[in-house]
C-alpha positions, 0 to 999 in steps of 0.5 A: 444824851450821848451813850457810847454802847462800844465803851460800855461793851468793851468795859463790861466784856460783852460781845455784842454784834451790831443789831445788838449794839442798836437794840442795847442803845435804844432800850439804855435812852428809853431806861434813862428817860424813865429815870428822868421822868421819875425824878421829876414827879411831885412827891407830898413831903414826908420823909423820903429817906425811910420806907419803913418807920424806924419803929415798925423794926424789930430789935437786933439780937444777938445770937452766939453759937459756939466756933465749931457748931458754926464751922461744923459744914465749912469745906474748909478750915483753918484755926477756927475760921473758914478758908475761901478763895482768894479773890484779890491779889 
């Protein structure tokens, strides 16, 4: 398998120099091979979707509290709801 450690440098923003390059290759194949190797293990059939029985879960509740017990630490405020940077434009 091809992996092209510059695109992935330059899509991440990572500056690394070259013996990083090489080191960040080599241990990326040794991640994906693990991978491979995993999917390729024998497994007894059962089902593999859950890693716990839906009935060791307990029940969601429900708890209410009043708006201004909530926003009571809120740095900031506004019509009783939090104000948070903005992250998309």
């Amino acid at each position: 398998m091809e992996i092209d450690i510059k695109h992935l440098q330059n899509l991440s923003k990572l500056k690394l120099e070259d013996d990083e390059v090489e080191l960040f290759e080599r241990d990326l194949k040794n991640i994906i091979n693990f991978v491979d190797e995993i999917t390729t293990l024998e497994l007894p059939e059962e089902d593999k979707s859950r890693a716990v029985a839906l009935s060791e879960l307990r029940q969601d509740e429900e708890e209410t509290k009043p708006s201004y017990d909530v926003l009571a630490n809120a740095p900031k405020k506004k019509e009783g709801c939090f104000v948070t940077p903005l992250v998309v434009e």
